[in-house]
C-alpha positions as CSV (number, residue, x, y, z in Angstrom):
1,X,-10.8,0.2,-8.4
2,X,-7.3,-0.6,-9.5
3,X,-4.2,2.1,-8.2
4,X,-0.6,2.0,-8.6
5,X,1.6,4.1,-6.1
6,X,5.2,3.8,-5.9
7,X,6.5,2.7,-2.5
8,X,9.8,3.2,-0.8
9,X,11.7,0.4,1.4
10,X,14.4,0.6,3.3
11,X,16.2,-2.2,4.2
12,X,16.5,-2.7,7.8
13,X,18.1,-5.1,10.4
14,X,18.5,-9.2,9.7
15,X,16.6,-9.3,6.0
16,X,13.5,-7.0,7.0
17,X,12.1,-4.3,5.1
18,X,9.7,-1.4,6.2
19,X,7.8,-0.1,3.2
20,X,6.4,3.6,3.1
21,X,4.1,5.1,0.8
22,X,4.8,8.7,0.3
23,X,1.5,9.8,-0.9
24,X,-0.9,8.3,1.4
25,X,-1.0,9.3,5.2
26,X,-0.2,6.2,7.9
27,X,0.5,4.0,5.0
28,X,3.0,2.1,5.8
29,X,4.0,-1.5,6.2
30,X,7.1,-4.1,6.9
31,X,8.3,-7.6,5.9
32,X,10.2,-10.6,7.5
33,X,12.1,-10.5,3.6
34,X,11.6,-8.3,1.0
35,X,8.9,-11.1,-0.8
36,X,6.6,-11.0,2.2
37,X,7.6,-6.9,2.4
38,X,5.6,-7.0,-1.2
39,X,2.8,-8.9,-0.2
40,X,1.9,-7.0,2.7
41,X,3.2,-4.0,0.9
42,X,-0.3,-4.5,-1.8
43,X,-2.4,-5.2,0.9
44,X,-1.8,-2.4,3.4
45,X,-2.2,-0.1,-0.2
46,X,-5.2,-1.6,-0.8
47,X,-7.1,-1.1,2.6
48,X,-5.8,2.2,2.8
49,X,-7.3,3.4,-0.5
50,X,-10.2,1.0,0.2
51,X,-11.1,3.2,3.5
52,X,-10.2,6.4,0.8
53,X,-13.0,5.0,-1.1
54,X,-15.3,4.2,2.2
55,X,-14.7,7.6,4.0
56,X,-15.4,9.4,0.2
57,X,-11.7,11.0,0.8
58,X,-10.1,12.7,-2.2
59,X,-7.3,9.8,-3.6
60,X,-4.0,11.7,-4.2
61,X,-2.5,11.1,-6.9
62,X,1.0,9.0,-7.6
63,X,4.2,10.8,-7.1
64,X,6.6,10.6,-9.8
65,X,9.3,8.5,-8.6
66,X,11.8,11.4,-9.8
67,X,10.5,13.1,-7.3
68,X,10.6,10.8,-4.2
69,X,13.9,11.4,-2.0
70,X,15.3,8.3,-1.0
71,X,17.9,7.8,1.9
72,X,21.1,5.3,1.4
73,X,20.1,2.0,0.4
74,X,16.2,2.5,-0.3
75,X,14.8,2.3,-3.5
76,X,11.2,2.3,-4.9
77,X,9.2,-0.2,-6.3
78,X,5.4,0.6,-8.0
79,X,3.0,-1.2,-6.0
80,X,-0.8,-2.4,-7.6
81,X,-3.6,-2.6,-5.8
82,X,-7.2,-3.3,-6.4
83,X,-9.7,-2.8,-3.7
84,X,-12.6,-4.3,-5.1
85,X,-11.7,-7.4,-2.6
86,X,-12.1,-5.6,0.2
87,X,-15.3,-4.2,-0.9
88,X,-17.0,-7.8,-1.3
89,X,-15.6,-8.5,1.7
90,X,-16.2,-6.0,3.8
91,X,-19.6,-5.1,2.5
92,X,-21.5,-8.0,2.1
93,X,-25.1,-8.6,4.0
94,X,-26.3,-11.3,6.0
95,X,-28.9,-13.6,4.3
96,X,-31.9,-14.8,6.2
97,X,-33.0,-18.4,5.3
């Protein structure tokens, strides 16, 4: 499946960036800069809805961003994930030969 949730990142000491994502429980994520912040921003979203998926939890839906209070320098950023790689990953079976 394919999601979009918006994230929130907050720019923190020497270039980093910790990224949170209000909707999902323990979802959360940081960067060395804020281009590796995006990278692991989509994968941590993607294994978290990915276990969603697993566990058969109900998927909350998106915030809208209007709604999102952010703190002094944060902002928000959508964030697309598709965790159909970590279901051929994750649940493929051995093959005997």
């Amino acid at each position: 499946m394919k999601y979009a949730y918006p994230a929130v990142f907050t720019p923190e000491e020497k270039g980093m960036y910790s990224v949170n994502f209000p909707d999902l429980e323990s979802c959360y994520t940081c960067g060395e800069d804020l281009a590796e912040a995006l990278v692991m921003a989509e994968d941590v979203l993607a294994m978290t809805l990915y276990d969603y998926e697993k566990e058969v939890k109900e998927i909350p839906k998106p915030s809208n961003r209007a709604d999102i209070k952010l703190e002094e320098g944060e902002f928000i950023n959508d964030i697309v994930a598709d965790t159909l790689y970590y279901h051929k990953r994750f649940n493929h079976k051995a093959v005997k030969k």
